[in-house]
MDAnalysis code that builds the backbone (N, CA, C; Angstrom):
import MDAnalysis as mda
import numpy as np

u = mda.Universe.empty(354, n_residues=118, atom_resindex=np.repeat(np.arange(118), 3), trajectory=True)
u.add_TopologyAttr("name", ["N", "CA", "C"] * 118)
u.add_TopologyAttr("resid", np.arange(1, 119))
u.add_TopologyAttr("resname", ["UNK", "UNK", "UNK", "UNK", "UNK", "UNK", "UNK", "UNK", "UNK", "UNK", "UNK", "UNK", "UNK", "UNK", "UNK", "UNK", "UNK", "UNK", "UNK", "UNK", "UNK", "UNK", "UNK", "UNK", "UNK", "UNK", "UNK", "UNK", "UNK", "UNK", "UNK", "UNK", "UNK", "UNK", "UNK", "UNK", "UNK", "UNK", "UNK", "UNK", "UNK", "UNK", "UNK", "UNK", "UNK", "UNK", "UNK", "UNK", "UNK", "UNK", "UNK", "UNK", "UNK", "UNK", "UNK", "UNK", "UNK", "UNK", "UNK", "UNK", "UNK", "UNK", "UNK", "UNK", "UNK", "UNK", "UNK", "UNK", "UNK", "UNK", "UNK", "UNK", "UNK", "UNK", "UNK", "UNK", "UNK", "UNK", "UNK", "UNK", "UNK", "UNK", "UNK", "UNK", "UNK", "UNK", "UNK", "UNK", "UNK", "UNK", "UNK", "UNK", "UNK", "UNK", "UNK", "UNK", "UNK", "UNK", "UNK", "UNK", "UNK", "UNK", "UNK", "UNK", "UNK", "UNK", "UNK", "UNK", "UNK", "UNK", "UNK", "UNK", "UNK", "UNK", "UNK", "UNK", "UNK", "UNK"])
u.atoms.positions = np.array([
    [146.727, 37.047, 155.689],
    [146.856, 36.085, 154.631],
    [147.193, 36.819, 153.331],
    [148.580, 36.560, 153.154],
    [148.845, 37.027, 151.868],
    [149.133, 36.212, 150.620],
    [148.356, 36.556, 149.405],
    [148.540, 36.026, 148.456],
    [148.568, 36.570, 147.161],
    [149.448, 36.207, 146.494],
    [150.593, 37.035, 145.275],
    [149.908, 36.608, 144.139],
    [149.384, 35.505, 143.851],
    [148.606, 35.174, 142.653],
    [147.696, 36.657, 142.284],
    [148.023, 36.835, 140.731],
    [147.093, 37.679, 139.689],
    [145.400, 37.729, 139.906],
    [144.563, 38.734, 139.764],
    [143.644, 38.654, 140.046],
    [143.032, 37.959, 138.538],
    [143.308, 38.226, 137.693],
    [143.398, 37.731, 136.167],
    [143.955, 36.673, 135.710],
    [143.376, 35.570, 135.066],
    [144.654, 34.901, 134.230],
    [144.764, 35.702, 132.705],
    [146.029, 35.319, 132.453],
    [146.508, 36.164, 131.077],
    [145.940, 35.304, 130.174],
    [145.304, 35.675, 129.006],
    [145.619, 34.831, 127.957],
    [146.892, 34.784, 127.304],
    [147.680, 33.652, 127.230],
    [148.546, 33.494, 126.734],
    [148.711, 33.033, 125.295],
    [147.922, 32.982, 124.389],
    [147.373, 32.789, 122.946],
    [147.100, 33.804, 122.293],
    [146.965, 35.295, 123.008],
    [146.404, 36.357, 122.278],
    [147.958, 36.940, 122.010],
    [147.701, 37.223, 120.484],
    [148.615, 38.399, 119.779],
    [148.590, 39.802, 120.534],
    [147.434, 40.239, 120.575],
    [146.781, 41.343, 121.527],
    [147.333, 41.936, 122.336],
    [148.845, 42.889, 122.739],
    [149.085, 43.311, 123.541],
    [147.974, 44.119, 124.920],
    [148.406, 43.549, 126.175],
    [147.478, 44.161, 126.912],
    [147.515, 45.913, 126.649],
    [146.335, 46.495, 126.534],
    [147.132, 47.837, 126.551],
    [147.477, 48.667, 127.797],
    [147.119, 48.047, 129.016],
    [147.548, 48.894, 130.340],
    [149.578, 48.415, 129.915],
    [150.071, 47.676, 129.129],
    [151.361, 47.508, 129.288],
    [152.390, 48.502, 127.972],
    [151.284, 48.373, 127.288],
    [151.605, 49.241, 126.249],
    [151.690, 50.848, 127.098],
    [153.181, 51.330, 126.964],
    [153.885, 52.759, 126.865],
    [152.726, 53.434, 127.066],
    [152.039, 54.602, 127.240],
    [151.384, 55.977, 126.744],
    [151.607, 56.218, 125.718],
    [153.445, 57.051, 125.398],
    [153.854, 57.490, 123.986],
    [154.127, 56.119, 123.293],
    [153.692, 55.234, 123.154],
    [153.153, 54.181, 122.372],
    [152.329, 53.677, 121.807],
    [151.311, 54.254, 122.497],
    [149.767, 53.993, 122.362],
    [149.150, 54.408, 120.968],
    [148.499, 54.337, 120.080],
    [148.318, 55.042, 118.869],
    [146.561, 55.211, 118.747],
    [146.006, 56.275, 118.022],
    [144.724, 56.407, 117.651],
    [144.433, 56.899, 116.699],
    [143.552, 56.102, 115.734],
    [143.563, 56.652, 114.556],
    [141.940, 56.920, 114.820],
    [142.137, 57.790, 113.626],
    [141.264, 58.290, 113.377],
    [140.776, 58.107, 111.670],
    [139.261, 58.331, 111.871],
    [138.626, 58.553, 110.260],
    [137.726, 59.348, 110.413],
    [137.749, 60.591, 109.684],
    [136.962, 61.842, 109.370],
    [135.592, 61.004, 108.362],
    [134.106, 61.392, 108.481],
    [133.175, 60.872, 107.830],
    [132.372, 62.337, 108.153],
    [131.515, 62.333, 106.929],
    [131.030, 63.059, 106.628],
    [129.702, 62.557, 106.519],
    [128.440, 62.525, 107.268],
    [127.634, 61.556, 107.401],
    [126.172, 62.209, 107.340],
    [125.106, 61.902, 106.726],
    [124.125, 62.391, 106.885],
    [123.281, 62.402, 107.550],
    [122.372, 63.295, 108.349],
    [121.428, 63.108, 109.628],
    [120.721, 61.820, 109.189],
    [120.387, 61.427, 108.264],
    [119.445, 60.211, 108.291],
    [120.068, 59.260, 108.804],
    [121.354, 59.112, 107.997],
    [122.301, 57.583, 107.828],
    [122.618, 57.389, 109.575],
    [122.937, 58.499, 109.987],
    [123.064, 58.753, 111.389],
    [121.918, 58.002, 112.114],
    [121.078, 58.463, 112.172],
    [119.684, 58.212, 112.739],
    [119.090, 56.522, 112.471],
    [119.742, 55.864, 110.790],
    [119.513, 55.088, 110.783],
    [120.381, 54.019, 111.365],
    [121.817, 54.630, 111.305],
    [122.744, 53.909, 112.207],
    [122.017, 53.401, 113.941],
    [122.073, 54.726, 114.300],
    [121.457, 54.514, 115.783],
    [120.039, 53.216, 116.034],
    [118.837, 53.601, 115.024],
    [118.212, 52.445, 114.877],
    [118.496, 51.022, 114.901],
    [119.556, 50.985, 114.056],
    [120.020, 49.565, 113.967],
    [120.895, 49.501, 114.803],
    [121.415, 50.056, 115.420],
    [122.191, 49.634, 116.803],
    [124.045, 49.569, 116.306],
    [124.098, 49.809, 115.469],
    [125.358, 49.892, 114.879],
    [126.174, 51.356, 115.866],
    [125.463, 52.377, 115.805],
    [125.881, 53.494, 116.893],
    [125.187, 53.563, 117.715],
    [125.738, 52.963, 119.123],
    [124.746, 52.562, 120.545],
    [125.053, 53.542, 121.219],
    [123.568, 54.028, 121.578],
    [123.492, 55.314, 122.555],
    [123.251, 54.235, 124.059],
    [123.857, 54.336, 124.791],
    [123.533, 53.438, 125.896],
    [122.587, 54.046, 126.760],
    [122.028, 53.234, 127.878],
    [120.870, 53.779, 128.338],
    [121.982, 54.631, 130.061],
    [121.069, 55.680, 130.402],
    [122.309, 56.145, 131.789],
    [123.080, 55.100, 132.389],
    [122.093, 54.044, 132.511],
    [122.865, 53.017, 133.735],
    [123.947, 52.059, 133.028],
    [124.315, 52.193, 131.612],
    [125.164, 52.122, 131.082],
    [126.244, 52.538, 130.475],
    [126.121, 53.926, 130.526],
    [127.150, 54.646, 130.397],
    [128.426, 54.619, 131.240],
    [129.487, 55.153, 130.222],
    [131.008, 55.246, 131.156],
    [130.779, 56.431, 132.110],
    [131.285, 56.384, 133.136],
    [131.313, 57.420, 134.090],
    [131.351, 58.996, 133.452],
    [132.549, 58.823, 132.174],
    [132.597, 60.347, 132.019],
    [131.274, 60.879, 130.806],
    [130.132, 59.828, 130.843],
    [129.599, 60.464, 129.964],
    [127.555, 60.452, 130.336],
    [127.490, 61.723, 130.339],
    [126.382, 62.564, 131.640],
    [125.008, 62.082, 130.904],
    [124.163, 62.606, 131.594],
    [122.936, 62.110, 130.794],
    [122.013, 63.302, 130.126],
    [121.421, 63.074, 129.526],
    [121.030, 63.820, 128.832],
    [120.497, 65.334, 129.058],
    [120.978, 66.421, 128.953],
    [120.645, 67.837, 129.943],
    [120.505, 68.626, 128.731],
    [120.212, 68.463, 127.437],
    [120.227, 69.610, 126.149],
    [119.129, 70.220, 127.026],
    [117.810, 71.392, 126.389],
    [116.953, 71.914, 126.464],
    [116.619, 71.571, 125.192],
    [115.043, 71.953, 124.600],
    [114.616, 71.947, 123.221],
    [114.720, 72.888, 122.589],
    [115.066, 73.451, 123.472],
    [115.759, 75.524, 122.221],
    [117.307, 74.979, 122.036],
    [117.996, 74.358, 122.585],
    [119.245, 74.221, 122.558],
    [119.430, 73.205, 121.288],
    [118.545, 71.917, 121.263],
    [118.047, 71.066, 120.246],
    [117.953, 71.550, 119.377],
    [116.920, 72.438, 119.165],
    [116.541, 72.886, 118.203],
    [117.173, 73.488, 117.323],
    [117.992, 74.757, 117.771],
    [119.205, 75.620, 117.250],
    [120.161, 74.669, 116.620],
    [120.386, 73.403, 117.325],
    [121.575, 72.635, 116.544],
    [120.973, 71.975, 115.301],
    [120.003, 71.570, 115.176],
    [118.960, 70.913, 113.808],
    [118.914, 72.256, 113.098],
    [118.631, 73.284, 113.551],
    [118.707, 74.201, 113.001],
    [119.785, 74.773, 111.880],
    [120.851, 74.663, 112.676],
    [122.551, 74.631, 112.122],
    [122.199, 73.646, 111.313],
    [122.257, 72.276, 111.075],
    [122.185, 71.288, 109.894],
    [121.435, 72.005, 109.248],
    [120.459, 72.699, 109.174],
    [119.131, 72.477, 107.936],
    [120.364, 73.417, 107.016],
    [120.878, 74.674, 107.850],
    [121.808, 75.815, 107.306],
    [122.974, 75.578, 106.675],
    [123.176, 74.082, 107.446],
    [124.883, 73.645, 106.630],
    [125.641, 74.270, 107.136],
    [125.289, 74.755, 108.943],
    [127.060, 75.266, 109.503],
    [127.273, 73.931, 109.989],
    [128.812, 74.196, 109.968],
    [129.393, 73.117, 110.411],
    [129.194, 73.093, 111.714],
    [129.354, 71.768, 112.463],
    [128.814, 71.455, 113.546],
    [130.235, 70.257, 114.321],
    [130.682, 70.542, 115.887],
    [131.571, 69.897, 115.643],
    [131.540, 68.426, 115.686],
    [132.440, 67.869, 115.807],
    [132.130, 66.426, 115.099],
    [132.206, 65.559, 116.174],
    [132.015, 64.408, 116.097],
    [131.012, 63.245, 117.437],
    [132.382, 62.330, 116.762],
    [132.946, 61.400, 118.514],
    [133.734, 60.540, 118.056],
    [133.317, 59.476, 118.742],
    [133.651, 58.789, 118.185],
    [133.173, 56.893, 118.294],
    [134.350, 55.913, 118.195],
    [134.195, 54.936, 119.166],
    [134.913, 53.821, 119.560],
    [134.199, 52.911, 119.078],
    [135.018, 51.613, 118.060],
    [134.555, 51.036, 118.214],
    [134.984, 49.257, 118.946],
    [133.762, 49.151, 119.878],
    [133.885, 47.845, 121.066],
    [134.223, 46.793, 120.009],
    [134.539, 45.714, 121.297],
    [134.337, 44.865, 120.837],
    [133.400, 43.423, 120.244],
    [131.997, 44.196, 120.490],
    [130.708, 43.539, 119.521],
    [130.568, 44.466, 117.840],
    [131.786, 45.376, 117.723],
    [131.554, 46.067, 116.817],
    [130.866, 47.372, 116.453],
    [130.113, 47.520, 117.592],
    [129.513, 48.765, 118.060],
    [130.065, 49.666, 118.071],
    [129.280, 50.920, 117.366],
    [129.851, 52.218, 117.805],
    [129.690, 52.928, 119.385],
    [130.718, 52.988, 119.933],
    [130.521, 53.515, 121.161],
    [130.959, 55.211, 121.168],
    [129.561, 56.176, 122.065],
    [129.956, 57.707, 121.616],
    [131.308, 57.992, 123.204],
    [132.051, 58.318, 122.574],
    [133.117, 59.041, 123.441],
    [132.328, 60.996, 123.418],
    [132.430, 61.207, 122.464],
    [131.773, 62.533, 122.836],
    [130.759, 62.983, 121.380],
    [129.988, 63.669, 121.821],
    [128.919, 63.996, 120.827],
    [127.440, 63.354, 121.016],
    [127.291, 62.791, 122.126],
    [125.878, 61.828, 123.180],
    [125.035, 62.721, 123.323],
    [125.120, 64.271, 123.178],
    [123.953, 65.357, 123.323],
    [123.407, 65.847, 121.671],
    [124.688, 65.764, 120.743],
    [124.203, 66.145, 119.852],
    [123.478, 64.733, 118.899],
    [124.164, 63.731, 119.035],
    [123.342, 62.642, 118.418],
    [122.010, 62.170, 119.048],
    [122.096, 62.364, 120.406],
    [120.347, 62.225, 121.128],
    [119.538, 62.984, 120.387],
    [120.129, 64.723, 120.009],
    [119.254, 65.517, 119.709],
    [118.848, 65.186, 118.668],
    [119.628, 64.843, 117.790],
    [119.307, 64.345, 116.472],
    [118.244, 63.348, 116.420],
    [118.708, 62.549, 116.645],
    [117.869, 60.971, 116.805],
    [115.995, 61.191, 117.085],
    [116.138, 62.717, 118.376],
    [114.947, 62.653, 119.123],
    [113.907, 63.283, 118.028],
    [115.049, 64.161, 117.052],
    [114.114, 65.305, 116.473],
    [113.316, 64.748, 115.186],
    [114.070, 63.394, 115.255],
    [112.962, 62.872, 114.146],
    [111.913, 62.399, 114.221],
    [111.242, 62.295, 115.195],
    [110.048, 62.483, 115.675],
    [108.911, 63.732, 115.667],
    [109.519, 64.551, 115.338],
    [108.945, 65.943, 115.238],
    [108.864, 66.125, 114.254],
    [107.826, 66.954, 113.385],
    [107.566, 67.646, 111.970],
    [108.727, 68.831, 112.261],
    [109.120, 69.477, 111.232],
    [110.205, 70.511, 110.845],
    [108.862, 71.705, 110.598],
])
């Protein structure tokens, strides 16, 4: 039994190009450099504005949590020092959420260490 019907209906009202149709070398990503402070960070995550998802929600390519607390530590460490640290990028969904594409070890660490006295 074969049948040719779409597994999808299209919306046909959306401006929205699908993007599986959109080219590759078409595709565009911008970016915005922020310069952000461990708190604002931390308070972001609180309010849910930058969602750390729980494992069973995560995208496939993104692992669960494996830092150590010496490894933690050394990177809080680096902030207190002001080395630069590299930078965490975020998607954002469509509830508006920040979603982490990469940087999920160093913002956990962050997040966790405020719980701890310095």
């Amino acid at each position: 039994m074969t049948d040719d019907k779409p597994l999808y209906e299209k919306d046909r009202e959306s401006d929205i190009p699908d993007p599986d149709e959109v080219p590759i070398r078409e595709r565009k990503v911008v970016t915005q450099p922020y310069d952000i402070a461990v708190e604002s960070l931390v308070d972001q995550i609180r309010g849910g504005t930058i969602f750390l998802r729980p494992l069973s929600e995560r995208p496939n390519f993104q692992r669960r949590y494996v830092w150590t607390d010496i490894l933690a530590s050394r990177l809080i460490e680096s902030i207190l020092l002001n080395v630069p640290i590299p930078p965490c990028y975020l998607s954002q969904n469509d509830e508006f959420e920040l979603d982490v594409i990469d940087g999920q070890q160093r913002l956990l660490s962050q997040y966790a260490s405020q719980n701890y006295a310095l």
